[in-house]
C-alpha positions in Angstrom: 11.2 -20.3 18.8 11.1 -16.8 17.3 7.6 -15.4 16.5 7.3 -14.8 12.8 5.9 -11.3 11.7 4.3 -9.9 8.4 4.3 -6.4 7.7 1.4 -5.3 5.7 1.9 -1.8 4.4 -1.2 -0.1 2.5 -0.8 3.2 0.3 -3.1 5.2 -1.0 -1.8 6.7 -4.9 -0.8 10.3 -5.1 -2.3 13.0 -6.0 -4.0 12.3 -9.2 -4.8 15.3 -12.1 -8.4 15.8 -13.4 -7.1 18.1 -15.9 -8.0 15.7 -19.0 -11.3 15.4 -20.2 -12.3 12.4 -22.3 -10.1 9.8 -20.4 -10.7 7.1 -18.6 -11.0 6.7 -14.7 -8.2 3.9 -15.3 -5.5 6.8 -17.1 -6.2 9.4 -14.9 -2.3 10.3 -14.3 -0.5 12.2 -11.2 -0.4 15.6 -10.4 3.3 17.6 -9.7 2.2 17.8 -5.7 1.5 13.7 -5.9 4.7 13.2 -7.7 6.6 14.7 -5.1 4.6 13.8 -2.1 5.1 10.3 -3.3 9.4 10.9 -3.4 8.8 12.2 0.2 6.9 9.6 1.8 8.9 7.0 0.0 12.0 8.6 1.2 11.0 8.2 4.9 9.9 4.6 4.8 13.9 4.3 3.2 15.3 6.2 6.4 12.9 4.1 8.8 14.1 0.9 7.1 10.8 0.2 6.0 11.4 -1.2 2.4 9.3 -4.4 1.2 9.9 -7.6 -0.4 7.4 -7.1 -2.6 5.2 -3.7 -4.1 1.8 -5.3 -5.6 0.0 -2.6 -7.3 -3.2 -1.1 -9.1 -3.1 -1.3 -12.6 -4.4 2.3 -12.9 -2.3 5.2 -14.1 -1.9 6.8 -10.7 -1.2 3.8 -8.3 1.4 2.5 -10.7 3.2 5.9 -11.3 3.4 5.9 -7.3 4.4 2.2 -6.9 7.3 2.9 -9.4 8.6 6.0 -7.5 8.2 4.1 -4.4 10.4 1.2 -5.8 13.1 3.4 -7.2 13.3 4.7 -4.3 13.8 1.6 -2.4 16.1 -0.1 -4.9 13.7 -3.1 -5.9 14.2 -5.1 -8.7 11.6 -5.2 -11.2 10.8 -9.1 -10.1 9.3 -7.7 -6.8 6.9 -5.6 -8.7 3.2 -6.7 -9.4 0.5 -5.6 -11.0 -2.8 -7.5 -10.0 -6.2 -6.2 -11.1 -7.7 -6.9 -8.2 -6.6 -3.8 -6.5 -8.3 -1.4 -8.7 -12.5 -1.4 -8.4 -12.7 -4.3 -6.2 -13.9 -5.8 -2.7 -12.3 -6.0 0.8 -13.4 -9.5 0.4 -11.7 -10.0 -3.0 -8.1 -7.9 -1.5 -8.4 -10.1 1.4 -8.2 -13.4 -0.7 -5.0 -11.4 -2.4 -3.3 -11.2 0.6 -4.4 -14.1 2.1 -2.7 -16.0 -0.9 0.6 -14.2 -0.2 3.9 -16.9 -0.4 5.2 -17.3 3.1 8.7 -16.5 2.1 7.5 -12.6 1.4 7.6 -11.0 5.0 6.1 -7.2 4.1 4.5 -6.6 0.8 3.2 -3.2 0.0 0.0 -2.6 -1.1 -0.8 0.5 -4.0 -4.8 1.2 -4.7 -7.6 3.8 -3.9 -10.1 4.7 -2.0 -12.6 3.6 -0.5 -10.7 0.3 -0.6 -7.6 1.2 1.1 -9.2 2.8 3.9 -11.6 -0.2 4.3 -8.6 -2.7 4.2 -6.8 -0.6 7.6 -10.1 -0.6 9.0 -10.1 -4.4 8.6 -7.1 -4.5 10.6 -7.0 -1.5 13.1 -8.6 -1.3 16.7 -9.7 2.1 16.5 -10.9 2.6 12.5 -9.1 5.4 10.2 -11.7 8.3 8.9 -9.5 8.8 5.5 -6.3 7.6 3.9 -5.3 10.6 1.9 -3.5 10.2 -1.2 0.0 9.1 -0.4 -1.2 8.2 3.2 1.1 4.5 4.4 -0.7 2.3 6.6 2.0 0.1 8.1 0.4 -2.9 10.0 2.5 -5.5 11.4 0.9 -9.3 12.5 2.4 -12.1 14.1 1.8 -15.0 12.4 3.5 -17.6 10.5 1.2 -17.0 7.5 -0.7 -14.4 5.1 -3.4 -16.7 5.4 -3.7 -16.1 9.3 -3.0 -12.6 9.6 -6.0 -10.4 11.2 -7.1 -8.4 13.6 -6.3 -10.8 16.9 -2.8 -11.1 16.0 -2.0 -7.5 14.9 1.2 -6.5 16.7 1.7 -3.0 16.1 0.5 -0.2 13.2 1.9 3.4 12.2 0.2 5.7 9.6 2.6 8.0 7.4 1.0 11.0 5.6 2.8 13.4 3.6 4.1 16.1 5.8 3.2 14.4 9.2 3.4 11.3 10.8 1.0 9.7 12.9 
């Protein structure tokens, strides 16, 4: 019997712009340097074969803007794009019941939120923690396991850390 794998892949938004005052945390939008950064990394997941079944995103500004650059890129079809709340402002505990609750027919899914969560959520995962995603930073984590629901740090098969400009 062939082990089954899931591919969890984590990204941090792009580069956002603090140039408006008055808005919310929530509509804060991307900068020029995320924008791009966001084509780049996206392009190299394309070459490595690294494309998801699913993108599940923030629904801030910034995560989304990323997300959609990351799915053009890829090709998707707008029925493999989410946006769930509980991305944006939330727990490990709550992101862990999100992914947890992942159908078993979806084999990668790719996470889009922010700090500190994103960082936490490797951690989670990862034998030897990750001081900082930086914006546009993909953590790639791969499990074996049948499930969403069993997927942790035992069965973690293998992980690879993509930041703009370098990989890791």
């Amino acid at each position: 019997m062939m082990k089954q794998k899931k591919e969890l892949q984590v990204v941090r938004h792009a580069k956002s712009s603090w140039d408006y005052d008055g808005i919310a945390d929530i509509d804060r939008t991307l900068k020029e340097r995320g924008i791009l950064n966001a084509y780049e990394i996206s392009r190299k997941l394309k070459l490595n074969s690294k494309i998801p079944d699913r993108i599940i995103s923030s629904p801030a500004d910034r995560a989304m803007h990323t997300a959609v650059i990351f799915a053009r890129v890829f090709d998707l079809q707008f029925k493999d794009f989410q946006i769930n709340n509980i991305l944006y402002e939330s727990s490990l505990e709550k992101i862990l019941e999100l992914i947890r609750g992942l159908p078993g027919d979806c084999h990668s899914v790719m996470l889009f939120g922010h700090n500190p969560d994103v960082t936490d959520l490797v951690n989670h995962f990862v034998k030897k923690p990750v001081e900082n995603i930086p914006t546009s930073g993909v953590a790639i984590l791969t499990f074996v396991s049948p499930g969403w629901d069993l997927v942790s740090r035992e069965n973690l098969d293998g992980e690879v850390v993509y930041f703009p400009g370098r990989e890791e």
